[in-house]
N, C-alpha and C positions, 0 to 999 in steps of 0.2 A: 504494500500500500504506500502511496505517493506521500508522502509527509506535507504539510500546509507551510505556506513560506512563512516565514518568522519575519516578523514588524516589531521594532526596538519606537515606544514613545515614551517621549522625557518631558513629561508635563504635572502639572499640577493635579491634586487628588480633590474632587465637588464632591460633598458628602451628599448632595439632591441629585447626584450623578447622569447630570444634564449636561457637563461639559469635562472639559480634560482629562486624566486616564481614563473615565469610565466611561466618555462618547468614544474615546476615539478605539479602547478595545472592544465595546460593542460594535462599532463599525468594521473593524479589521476585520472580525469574528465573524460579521456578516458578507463580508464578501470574500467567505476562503482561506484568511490567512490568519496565524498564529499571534496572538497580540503577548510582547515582552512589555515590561513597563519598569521604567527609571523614574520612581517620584518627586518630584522638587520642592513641592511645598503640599502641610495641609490645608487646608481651607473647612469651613466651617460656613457650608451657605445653603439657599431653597432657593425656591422659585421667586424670592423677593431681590436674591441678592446677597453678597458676603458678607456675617455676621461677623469674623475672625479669620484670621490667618496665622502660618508660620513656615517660616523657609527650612526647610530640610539644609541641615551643612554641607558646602561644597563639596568637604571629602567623601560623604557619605553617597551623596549623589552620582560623585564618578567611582566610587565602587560597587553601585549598583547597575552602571553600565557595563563596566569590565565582568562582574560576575556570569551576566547574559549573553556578551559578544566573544567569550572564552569558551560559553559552553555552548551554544547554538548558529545556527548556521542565519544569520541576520541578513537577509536581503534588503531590507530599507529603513530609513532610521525618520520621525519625524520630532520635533521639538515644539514644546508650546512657550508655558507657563516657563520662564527662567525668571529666580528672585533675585534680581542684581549680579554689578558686573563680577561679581568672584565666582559667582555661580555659573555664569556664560563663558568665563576663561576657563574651569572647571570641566565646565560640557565641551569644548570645544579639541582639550588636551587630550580627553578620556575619549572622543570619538577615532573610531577608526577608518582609515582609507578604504578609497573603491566601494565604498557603499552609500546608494543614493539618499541624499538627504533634504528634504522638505522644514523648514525654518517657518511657522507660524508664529509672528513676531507680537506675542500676546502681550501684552505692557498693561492692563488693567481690566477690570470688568465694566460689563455693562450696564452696570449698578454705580459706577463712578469711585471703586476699589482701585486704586494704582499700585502696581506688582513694579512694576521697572522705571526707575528715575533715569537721568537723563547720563550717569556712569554709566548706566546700565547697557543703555542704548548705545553709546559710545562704544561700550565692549562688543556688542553683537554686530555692530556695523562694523570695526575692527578685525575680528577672531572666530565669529562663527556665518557672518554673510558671505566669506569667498569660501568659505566650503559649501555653500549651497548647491544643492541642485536644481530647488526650487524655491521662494520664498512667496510668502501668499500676504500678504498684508492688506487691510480695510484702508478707507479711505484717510480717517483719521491717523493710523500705523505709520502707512505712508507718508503721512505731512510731518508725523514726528521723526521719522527717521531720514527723511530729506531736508525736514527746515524748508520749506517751504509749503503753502497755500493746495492743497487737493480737492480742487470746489464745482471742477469741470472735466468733462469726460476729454480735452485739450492736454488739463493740468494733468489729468493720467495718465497720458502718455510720457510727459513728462519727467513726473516724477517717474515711471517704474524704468526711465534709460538712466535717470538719476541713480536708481538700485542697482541697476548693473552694472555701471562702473565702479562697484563696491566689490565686484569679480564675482559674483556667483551668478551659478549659470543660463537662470530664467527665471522671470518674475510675474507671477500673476497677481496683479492689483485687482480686489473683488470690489464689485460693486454695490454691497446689500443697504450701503449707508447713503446710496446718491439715490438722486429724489426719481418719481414716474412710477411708473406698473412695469416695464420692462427693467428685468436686473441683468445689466450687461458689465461683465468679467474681462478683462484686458491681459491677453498674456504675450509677455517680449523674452526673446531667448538671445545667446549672445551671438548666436551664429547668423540671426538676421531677419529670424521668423517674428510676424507681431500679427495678431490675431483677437477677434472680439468675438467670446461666448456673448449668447442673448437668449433673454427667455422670459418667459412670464413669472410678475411674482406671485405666489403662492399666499391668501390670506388666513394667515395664521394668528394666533397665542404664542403659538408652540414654536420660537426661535432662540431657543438656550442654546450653545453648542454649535451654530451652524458653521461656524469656521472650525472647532475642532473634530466633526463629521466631514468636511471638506477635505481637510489635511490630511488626517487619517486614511480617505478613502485614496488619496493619490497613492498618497504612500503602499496603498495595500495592493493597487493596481500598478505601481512599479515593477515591486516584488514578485508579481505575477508576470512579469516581461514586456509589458504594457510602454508604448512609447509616451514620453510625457503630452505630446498634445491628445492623445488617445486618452491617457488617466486623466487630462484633466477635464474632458469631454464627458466620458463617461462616470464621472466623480460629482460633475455636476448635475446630471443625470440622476445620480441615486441619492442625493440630497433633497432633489425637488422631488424626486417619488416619497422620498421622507417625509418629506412636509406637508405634499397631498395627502400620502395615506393616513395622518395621524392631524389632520389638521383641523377636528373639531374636539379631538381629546382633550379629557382635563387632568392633568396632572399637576396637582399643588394649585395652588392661587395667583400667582401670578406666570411671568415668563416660561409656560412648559419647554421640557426640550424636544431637542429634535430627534427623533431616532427610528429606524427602519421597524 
């Protein structure tokens, strides 16, 4: 029997498990592949929002990556939730070559919780954005890690050549925070491809997660041999069937998540 490709995520732990390890090993899980997990911080939150947090220590964070990448066969690695720059200089020593890596440049919640100051951001643009293979950032992600305005689907283009000169190797700037009913996804690679997903938005409650269902799902369709415009096609794909299929559920009281 064929064994499931192994997916390494290094994210934060949501105790309402609507986002971070728990969306994105539900996802992995759901399309196929074997979810590893490197925890970086707990969290203590619902459907309203983060009540509490605390950073897992750097050390410990990179020897729960080594423990995984020593003992299984890790075909793709994604990153969310990093609590600051010792912790991204941490992930960034402790990751290993030749294996494709998805960079979710999470810096706070949607709740108005901020995980990564502006060291922080410094480090990741630094030490873990040119090992990217892909980086997925919202609009706002983008403005902060460019220092610049992300107000127009212009300035996306923009800013995501802005992210490439950061050396890693393709960027999809997501659309879910720009205004209309169509959410159109922008991805630039550095070998010259630039390409605009589009699609109808999905009227939900239920969007906790959707960038750490996003991520996940690249990463899980790398793993599976998947070419990146193909994962990120079909990633977007099982996000919006996400959304449709569970898009009058009520789970918790406020922000449900997203999930297959």
């Amino acid at each position: 029997m064929k064994p499931p490709p192994c997916v390494l995520t290094i994210a934060g732990s949501d105790s309402g498990a609507g986002a971070g390890v728990q969306a994105d090993a539900r996802t992995i899980h759901a399309l196929g592949g074997y979810a590893l997990t490197a925890i970086t911080a707990i969290t203590a939150q619902n459907t309203h929002g983060v009540l509490a947090w605390r950073a897992v220590p750097p050390a410990l964070i990179a020897e729960q990556i080594a423990a995984v990448v020593n003992d299984f066969p890790v075909a793709a690695i994604k990153t969310g939730l990093l609590p600051g720059a010792t912790a991204v200089k941490a992930v960034a020593a402790a990751l290993p070559l030749g294996i494709p890596l998805i960079v979710d440049p999470v810096m706070g919640s949607t709740s108005g919780t901020l995980f990564l100051t502006k060291p922080g951001m410094n480090a990741l643009r630094r030490h873990l954005l040119p090992r990217a293979t892909l980086v997925t950032p919202n609009w706002p992600e983008a403005a902060a890690l460019t220092d610049r305005a992300v107000r127009t689907f212009s300035e996306v283009e923009t800013a995501a050549n802005a992210l490439l000169a950061t050396g890693c190797r393709a960027v999809l700037l997501k659309g879910g925070h720009a205004p209309g009913k169509i959410c159109r996804d922008y991805l630039v690679t550095a070998n010259g491809h630039a390409q605009w997903f589009e699609g109808p938005r999905v009227a939900t409650r239920n969007v906790h997660g959707t960038g750490c269902v996003l991520s996940a799902a690249i990463a899980a369709l790398l793993a599976e041999g998947c070419n990146l415009e193909n994962a990120v096609d079909e990633a977007r794909a099982f996000l919006r069937q996400s959304l449709s299929k569970n898009r009058h559920l009520r789970l918790g009281r406020g922000a449900g998540p997203a999930f297959h």
